[in-house]
N, C-alpha and C positions, 0 to 999 in steps of 0.2 A: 547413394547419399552417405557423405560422412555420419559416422555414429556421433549419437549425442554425447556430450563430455558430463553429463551429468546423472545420478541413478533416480529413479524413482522410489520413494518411502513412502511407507504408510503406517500411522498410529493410528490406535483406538484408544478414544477415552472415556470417561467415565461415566457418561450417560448413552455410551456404544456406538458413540458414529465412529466410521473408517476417514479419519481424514491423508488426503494426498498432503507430499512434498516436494521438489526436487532437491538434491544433494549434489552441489557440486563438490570436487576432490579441492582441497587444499590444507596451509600448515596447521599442525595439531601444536604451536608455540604460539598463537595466539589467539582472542575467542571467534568465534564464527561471526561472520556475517549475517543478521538475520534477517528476511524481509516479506513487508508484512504490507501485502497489498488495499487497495480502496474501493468502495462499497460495491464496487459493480465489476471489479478486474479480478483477476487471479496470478499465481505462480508466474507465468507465461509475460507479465509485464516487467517482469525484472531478466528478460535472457541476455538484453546487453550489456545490463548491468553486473549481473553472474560472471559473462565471458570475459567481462575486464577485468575482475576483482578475483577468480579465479584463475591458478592455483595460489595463489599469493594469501589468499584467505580460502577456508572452506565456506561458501557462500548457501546456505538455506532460504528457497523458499518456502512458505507453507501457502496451501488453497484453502483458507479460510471456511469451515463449514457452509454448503450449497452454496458453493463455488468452485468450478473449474471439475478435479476431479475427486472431492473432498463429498462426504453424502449426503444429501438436501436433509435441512431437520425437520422429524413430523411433527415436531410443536416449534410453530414461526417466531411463537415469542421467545425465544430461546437466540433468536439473530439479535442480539446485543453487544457491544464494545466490553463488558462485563463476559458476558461468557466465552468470548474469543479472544480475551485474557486468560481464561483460566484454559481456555485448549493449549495457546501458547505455551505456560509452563508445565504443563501436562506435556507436550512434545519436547522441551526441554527437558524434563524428569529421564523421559524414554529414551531421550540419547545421550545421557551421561553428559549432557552440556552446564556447563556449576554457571556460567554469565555469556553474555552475544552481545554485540556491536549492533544496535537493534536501527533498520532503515524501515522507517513506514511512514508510506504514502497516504495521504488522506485518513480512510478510515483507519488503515494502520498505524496513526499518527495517533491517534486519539487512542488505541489500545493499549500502544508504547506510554505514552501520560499516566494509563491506568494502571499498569504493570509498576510506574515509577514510585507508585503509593501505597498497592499490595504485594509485590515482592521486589523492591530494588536492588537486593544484592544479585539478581539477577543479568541485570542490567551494565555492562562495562562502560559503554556511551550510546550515542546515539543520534539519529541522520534523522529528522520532519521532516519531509516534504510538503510543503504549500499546503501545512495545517498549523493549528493555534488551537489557545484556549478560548478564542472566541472567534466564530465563522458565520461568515454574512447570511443577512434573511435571503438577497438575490440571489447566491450561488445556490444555497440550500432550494430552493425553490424554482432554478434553472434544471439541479439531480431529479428532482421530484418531478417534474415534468415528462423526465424520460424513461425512468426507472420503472422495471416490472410489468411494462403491460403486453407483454408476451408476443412481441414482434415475432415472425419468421418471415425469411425472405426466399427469394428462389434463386438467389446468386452468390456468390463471394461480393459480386462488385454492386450487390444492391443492398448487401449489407454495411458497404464501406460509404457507401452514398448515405444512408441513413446515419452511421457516427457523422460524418460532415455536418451534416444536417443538424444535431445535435451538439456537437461538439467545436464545429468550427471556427470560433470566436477564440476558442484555445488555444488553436494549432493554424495561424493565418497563415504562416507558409507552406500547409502542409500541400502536396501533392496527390495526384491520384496514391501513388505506392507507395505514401506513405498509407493513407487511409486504409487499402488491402491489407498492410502488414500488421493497421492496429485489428482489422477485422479479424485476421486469424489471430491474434490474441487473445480478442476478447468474445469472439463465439466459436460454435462449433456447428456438425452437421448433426443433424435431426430427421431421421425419416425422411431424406430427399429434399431438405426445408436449412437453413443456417439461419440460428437462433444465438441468442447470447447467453453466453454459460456462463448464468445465474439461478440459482432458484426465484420464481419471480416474487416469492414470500417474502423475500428480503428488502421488500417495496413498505411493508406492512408499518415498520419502525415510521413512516411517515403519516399512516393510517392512526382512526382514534382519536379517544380524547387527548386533547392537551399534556404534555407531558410536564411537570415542575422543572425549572429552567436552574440547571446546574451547574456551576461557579467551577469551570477546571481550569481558574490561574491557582491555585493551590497544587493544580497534577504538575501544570509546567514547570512551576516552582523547584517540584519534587524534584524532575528531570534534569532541570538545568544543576544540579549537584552534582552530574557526571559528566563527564564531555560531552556535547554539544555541542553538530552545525545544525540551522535550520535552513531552507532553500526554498525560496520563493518565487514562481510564474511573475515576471514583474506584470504581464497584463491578468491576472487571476482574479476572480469575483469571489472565491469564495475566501480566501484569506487577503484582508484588504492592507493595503501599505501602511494605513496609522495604529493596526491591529499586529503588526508586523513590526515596526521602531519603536511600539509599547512593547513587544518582546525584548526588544535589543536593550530595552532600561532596564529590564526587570532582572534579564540574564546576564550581566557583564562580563563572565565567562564563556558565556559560549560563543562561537562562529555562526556569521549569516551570512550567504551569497543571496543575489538574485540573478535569474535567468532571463535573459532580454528577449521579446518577441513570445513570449509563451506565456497561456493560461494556467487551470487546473485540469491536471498537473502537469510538471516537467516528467517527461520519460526516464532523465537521470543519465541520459547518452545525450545530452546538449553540450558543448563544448564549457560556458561557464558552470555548469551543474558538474561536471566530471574534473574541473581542475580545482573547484576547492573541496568535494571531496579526496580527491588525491591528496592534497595538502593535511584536510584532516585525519588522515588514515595515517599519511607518514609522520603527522606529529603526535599520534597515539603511539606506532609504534616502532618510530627511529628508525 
């Protein structure tokens, strides 16, 4: 098997978890690539997005705390968009990184917003994917459906059967291999058992009383002062098309594509997803 072209990292931060990253090799003349996975994926969802964008950029994933290979936290309430901001710049601190070209997917989307209000200079630009400052009751409540209840399967292919199962209104073309290859993405093996590498704590944010209903067109706001594409699943439930051209009014600088035939979310290796990020990368940096 070819060697991976990428290293493994790990930081500690301030409340002592070890979180993973991968490091791919690229130029030290402009900022990194950063990417910042969605509430249930990890590192391992951006590899064909690394392999493109690498060496031409140093491309960073991180695994998001009880994720992937990042370490489950023993206080669940601690799984917030808030605090996986501040592991963020805490991994930027530890690697001497002063700003990153920040791509996040869903929930990384929403941490990138929150990043754009507490530390922006941080920030160089920045890639949404098929997230917003306002996300539908029905997608939210399609995630919640599947989320955490601590599935194990006894195959690779009964694992990939069940993303279908869950996911396939997203992905109506996908095929059997694709489904395998989202499986080994998004779980791993467990005692003779393939589970999804989550902590299933991270279900909990859905759990509870009610939470106060928080206004982040002020975060998008923030963001859209830096460069700016957003990329939108055109069939997606959770960021809806009129939640999506009220962006496009609000941002008049930034870039939006949408991805034809896909939900939430685009993998970011779709043919429309990869040519206007190309575009927007070479119009950041000639």
């Amino acid at each position: 098997m070819a060697e991976p072209r990428y290293r493994d990292g790990y930081v500690v931060v301030a409340d002592g978890l070890r979180l993973h990253f991968r490091d791919y090799p690229g130029s030290d003349d402009r900022p990194p690539l950063l990417c910042l996975h969605g509430l249930t994926r990890n590192a391992r969802d951006f590899e064909a997005f690394a392999e493109r964008y690498s060496p031409r950029f140093r491309v960073i994933a991180l695994d998001f705390r009880g994720r992937g290979d990042s370490d489950r936290d023993p206080l669940p309430a601690r799984y917030t968009p808030l605090a996986y901001a501040g592991d963020v710049i805490q991994l930027l601190d530890q690697l001497a990184i002063a700003q990153a070209i920040f791509v996040g997917t869903s929930l990384g989307g929403l941490v990138t917003m929150a990043i754009a209000v507490t530390a922006p200079q941080r920030i160089a630009a920045s890639i949404l994917n098929d997230v917003g400052p306002k996300l539908t009751q029905a997608g939210l409540d399609r995630i919640q459906s599947y989320v955490g209840k601590g599935e194990r399967f006894a195959s690779w292919d009964d694992a990939a059967e069940a993303l279908a199962r869950h996911q396939g209104a997203a992905y109506p073309g996908y095929a059997r291999d694709d489904w395998l290859a989202m499986a080994r993405r998004n779980c791993r093996e467990d005692d003779g058992a393939v589970v999804f590498d989550y902590d299933a704590a991270i279900a909990n944010v859905f759990k509870g009383a009610p939470t106060p209903k928080v206004d982040l067109w002020p975060l998008f706001v923030a963001l859209a002062q830096k460069p700016l594409l957003v990329v939108r699943g055109a069939i997606s439930e959770l960021l809806s098309a009129e939640v999506f051209e009220k962006m496009r009014a609000v941002a008049l600088r930034a870039k939006f594509a949408v991805v034809p035939g896909v939900g939430h979310a685009p993998i970011l290796d779709e043919p429309a997803a990869t040519a206007a990020i190309d575009d927007f990368l070479d119009e950041l940096t000639g």
